[in-house]
Backbone as numpy.savetxt, mean C-alpha at the origin, in Angstrom:
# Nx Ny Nz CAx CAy CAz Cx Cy Cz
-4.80 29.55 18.28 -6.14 29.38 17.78 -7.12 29.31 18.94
-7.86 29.65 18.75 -9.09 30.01 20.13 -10.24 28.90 20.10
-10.55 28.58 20.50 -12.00 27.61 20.12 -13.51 27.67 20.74
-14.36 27.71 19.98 -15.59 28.41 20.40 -15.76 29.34 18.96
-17.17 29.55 19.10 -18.17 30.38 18.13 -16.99 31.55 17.86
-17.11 31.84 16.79 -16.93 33.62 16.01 -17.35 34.84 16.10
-18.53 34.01 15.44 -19.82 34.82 15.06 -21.06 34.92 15.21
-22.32 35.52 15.08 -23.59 35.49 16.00 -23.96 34.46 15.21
-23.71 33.70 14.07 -24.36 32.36 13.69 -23.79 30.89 14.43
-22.51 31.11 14.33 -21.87 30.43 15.19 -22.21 29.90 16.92
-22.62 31.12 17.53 -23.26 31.61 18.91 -24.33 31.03 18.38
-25.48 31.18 17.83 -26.78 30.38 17.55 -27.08 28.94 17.23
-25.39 28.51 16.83 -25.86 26.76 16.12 -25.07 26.15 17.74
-24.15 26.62 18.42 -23.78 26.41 19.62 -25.21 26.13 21.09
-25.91 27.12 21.16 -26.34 26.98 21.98 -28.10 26.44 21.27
-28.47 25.57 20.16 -29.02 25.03 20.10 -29.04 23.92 20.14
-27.67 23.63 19.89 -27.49 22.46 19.78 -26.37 21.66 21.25
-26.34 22.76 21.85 -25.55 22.24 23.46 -25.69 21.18 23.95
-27.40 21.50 23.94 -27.71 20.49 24.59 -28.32 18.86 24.22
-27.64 18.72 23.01 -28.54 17.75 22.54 -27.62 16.32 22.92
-27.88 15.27 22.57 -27.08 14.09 23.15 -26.91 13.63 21.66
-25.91 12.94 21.50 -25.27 12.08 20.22 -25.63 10.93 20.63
-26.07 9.97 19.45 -26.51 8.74 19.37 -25.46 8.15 19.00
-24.53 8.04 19.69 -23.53 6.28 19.03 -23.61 5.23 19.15
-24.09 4.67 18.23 -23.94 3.02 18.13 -23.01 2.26 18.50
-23.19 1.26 19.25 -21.74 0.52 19.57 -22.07 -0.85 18.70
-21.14 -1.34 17.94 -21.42 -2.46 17.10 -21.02 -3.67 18.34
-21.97 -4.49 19.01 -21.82 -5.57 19.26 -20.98 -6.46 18.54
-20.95 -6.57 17.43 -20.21 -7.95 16.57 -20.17 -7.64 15.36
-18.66 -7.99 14.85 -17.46 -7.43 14.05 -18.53 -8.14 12.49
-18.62 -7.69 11.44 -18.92 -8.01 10.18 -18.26 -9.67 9.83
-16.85 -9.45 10.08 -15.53 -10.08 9.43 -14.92 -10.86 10.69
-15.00 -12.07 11.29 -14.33 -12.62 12.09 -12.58 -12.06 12.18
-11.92 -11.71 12.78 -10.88 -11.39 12.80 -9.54 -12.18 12.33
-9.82 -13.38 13.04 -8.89 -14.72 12.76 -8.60 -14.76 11.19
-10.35 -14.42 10.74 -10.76 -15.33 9.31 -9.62 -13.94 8.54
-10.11 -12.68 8.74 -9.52 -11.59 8.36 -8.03 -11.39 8.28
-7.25 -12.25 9.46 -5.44 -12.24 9.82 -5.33 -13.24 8.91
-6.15 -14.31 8.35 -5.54 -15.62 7.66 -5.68 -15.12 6.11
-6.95 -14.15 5.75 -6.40 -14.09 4.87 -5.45 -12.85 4.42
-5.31 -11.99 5.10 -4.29 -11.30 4.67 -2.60 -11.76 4.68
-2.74 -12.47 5.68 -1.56 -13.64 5.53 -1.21 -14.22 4.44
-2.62 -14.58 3.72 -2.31 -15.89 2.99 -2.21 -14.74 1.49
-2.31 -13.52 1.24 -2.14 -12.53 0.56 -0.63 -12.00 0.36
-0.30 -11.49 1.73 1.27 -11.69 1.74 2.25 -12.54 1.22
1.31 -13.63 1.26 2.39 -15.10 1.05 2.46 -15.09 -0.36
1.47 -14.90 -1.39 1.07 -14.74 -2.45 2.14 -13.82 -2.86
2.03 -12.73 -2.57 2.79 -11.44 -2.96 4.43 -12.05 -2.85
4.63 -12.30 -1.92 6.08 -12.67 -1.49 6.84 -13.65 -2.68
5.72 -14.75 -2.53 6.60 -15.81 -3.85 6.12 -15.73 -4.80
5.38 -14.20 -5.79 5.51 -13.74 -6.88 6.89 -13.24 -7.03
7.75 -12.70 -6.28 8.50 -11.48 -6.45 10.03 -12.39 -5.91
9.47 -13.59 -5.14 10.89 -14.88 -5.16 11.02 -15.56 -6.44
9.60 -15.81 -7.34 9.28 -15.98 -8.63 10.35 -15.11 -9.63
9.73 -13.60 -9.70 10.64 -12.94 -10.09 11.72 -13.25 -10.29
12.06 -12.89 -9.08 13.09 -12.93 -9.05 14.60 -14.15 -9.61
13.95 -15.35 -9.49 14.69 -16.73 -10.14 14.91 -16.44 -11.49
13.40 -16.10 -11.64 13.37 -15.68 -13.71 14.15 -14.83 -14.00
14.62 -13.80 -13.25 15.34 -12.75 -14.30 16.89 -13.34 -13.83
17.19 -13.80 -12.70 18.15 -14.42 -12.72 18.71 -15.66 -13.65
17.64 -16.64 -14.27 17.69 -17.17 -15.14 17.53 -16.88 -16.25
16.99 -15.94 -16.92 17.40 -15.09 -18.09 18.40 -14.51 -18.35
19.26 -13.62 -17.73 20.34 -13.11 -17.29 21.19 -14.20 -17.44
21.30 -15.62 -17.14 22.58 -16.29 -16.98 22.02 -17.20 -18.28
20.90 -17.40 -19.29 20.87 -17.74 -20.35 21.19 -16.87 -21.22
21.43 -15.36 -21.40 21.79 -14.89 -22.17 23.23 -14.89 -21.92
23.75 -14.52 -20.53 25.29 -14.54 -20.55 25.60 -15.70 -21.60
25.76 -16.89 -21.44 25.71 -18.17 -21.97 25.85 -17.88 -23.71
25.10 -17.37 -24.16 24.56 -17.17 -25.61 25.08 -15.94 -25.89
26.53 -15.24 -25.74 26.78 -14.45 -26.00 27.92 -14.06 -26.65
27.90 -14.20 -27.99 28.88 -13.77 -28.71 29.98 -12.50 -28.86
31.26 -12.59 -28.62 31.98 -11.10 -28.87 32.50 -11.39 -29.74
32.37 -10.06 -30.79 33.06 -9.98 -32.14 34.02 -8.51 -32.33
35.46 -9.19 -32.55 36.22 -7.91 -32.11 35.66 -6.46 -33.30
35.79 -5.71 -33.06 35.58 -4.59 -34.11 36.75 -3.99 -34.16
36.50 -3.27 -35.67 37.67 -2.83 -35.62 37.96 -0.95 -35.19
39.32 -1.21 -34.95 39.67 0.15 -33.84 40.18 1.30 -35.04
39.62 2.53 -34.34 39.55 3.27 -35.51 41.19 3.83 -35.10
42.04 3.92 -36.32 43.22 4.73 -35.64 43.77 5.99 -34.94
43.71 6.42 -34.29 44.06 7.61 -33.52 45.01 8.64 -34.89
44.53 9.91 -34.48 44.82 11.13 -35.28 46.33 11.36 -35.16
């Protein structure tokens, strides 16, 4: 791939604009303290985490209340041909 103009429009927005200077702003100071920003995504994680340790107990305790409550009733066997 080559880089630079194409075409004679290309060649025209190039050398009008060569010379111009870009204005970037440098932000002195952050919106969002950073600390404040790590604590709460932390404290988000933590959230997330012992929903899903939550979870997780419950279906384990469902699972071993139904084992518990579970009746087998023999059926009967159909006889072979």
């Amino acid at each position: 791939m080559a880089i630079g103009a194409k075409d004679k429009i290309d060649v025209l927005l190039v050398k009008k604009y060569q010379g111009l200077k870009v204005d970037n702003p440098v932000i002195q100071t952050s919106m969002v303290d950073p600390s404040k920003m790590l604590d709460a995504m932390n404290d988000f994680a933590m959230v997330q985490m012992n929903t899903l340790n939550l979870q997780k107990q419950l279906k384990s305790t469902c699972i071993k209340a139904i084992a518990l409550n579970i009746q087998y009733r023999k059926s009967r066997n159909v006889a072979a041909k």
